[in-house]
C-alpha positions as CSV (number, residue, x, y, z in Angstrom):
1,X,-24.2,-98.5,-68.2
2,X,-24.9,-94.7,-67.5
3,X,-27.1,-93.0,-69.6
4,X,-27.3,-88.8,-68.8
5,X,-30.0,-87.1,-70.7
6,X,-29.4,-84.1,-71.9
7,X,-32.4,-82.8,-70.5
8,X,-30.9,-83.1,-67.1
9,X,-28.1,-81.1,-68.2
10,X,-28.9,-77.5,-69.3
11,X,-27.3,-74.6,-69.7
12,X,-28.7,-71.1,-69.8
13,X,-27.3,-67.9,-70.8
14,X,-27.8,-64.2,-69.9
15,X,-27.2,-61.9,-71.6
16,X,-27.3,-57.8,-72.4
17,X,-29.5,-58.3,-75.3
18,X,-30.6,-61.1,-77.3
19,X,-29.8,-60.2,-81.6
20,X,-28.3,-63.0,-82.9
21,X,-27.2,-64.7,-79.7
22,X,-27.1,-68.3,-79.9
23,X,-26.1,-71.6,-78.0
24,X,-25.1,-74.8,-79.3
25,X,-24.9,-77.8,-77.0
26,X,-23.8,-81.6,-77.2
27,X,-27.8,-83.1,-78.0
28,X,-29.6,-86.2,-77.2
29,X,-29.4,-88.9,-75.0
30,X,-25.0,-89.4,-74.0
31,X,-24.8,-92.9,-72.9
32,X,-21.1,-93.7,-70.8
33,X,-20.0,-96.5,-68.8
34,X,-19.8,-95.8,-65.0
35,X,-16.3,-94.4,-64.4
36,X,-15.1,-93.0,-68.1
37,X,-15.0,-89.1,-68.8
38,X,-18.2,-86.8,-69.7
39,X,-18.1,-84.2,-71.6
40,X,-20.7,-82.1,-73.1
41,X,-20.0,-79.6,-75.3
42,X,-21.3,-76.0,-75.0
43,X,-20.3,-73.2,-77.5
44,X,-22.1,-69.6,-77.7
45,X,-22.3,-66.5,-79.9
46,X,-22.8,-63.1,-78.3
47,X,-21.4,-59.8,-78.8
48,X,-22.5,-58.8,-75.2
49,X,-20.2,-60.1,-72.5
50,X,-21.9,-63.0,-70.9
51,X,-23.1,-65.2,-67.8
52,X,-22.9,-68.6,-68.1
53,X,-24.9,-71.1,-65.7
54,X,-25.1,-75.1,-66.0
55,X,-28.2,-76.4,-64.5
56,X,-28.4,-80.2,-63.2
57,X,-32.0,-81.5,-63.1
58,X,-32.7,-85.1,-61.1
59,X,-35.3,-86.8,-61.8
60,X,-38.8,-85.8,-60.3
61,X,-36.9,-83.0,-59.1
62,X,-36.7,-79.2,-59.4
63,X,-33.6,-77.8,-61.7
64,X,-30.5,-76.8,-59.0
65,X,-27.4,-74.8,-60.2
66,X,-24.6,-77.0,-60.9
67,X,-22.2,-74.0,-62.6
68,X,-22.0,-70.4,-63.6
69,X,-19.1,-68.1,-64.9
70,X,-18.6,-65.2,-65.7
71,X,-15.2,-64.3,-65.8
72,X,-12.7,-65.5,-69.0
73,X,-10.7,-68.7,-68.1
74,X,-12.3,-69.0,-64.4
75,X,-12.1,-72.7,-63.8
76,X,-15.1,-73.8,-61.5
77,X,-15.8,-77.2,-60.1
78,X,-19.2,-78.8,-57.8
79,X,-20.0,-82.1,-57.3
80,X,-17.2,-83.4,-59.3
81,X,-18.0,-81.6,-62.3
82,X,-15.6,-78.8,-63.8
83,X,-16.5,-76.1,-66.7
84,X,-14.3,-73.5,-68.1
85,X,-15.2,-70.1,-69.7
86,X,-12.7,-69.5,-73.0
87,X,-14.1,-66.6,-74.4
88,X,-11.5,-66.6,-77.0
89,X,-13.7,-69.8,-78.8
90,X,-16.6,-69.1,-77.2
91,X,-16.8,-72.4,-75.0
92,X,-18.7,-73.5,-72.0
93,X,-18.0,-77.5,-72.1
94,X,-18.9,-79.3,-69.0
95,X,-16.9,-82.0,-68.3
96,X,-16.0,-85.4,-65.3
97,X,-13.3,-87.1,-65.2
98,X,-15.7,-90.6,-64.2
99,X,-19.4,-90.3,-64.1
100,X,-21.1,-91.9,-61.5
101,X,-24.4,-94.1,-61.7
102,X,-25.6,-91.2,-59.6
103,X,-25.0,-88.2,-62.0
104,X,-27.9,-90.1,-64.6
């Protein structure tokens, strides 16, 4: 079995201005066998266009950049991993097709 923290998995946001900005993400421990999908959910509220990053943190390891968008509906992919920016519903969701033993 796989088990991903989601404290090696974080997502930050930028924005221009903080009021009543927010982000909700998929919480605790996600548990997968190797080779089925991962997703973890990431939704936002801004009313400041945005800059989305996904962070990927190993353990006894420093934080690395897995992610970022900026742009509505750019697709990007690393490492097997793909995100999406839908500004329309506000989503950032970080999903593999078939998670690794390495990706814990």
């Amino acid at each position: 079995m796989l088990s991903a923290s989601c404290s090696g998995l974080v997502l930050l946001l930028i924005l221009r201005g903080t009021n009543g900005d927010s982000v909700t993400q998929t919480e605790g421990p996600i548990v997968l066998l190797e080779g089925t999908r991962l997703t973890l959910n990431c939704t936002y509220q801004s009313i400041y266009s945005v800059s989305l990053f996904w962070y990927v943190q190993y353990q006894n390891k420093e934080p690395e950049l897995l992610l970022k968008s900026s742009s509505e509906n750019q697709e990007v992919d690393n490492r097997g991993f793909h995100t999406k920016l839908v500004t329309s519903d506000s989503s950032f969701h970080l999903q593999k097709p078939s998670v690794q033993m390495s990706d814990s």
